[in-house]
N, C-alpha and C positions, 0 to 999 in steps of 0.2 A: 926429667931426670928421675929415678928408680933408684931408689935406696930400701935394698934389704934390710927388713929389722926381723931378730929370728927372736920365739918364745918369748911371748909378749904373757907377762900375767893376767891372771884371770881378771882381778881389779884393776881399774886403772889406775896409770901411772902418772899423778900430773906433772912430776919434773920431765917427765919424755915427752909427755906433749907439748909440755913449753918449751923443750928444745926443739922438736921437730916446728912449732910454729917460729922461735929464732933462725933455724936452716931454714927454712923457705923463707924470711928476711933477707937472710945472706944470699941466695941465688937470687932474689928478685934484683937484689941490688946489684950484684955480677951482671946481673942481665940489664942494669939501668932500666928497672920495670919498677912503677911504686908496688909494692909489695901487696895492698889491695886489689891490684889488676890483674896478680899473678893468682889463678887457682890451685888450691892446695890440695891433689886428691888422694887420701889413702884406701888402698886396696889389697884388703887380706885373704890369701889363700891358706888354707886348711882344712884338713884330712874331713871327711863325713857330709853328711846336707848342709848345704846353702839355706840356712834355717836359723834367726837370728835366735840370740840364747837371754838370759837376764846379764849376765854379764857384757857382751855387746851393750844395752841398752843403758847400763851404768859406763860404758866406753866415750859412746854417743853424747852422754848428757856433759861429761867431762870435756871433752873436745868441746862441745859446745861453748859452756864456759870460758873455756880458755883460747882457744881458739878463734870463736867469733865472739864472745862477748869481752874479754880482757885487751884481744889485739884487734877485734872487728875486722877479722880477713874469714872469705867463704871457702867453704871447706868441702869436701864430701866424702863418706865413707860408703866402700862396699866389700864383702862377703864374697867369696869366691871356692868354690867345692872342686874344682876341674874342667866343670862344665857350666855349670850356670855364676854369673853373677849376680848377686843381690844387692840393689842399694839400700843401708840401713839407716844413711843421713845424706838428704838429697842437696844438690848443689841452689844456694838460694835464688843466687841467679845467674845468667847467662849472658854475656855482651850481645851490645845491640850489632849489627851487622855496618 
């Protein structure tokens, strides 16, 4: 699922992050998937290099937080220029096969 979110502040937001980790509660559950099993990945496109900034790494560390440590679900974030994507917080892990 792809959910647009436009002009994101420079700071993070943690009431947005806590909602975007309650909507991926809500589909995990739509989907009858425990919501730990569901990966949660956001991916931002924006104008200039694929070149993480300070702000990204005060993003990261919030997500972090809230994300896996308040809800304990795996996350990932990447950076995206047009051309290249960057990951700025890697997925911690991946299902076994």
């Amino acid at each position: 699922m792809v959910i647009p979110v436009e002009e994101l502040p420079l700071e993070p937001d943690r009431v947005a992050i806590g909602n975007l980790a309650d909507l991926h509660t809500v589909v995990a559950e739509s989907e009858d998937v425990d919501p730990a099993d569901l990966h949660l990945a956001t991916y931002w496109a924006r104008p200039g290099p694929a070149k993480p900034t300070p702000d990204d790494g005060a993003w990261c560390s919030a997500i972090v937080s809230i994300v896996r440590g308040r809800d304990d679900l795996d996350c990932s974030l990447h950076i995206h220029d047009g051309r290249t994507a960057l990951p700025l917080l890697p997925r911690r892990t991946w299902p076994t096969p």
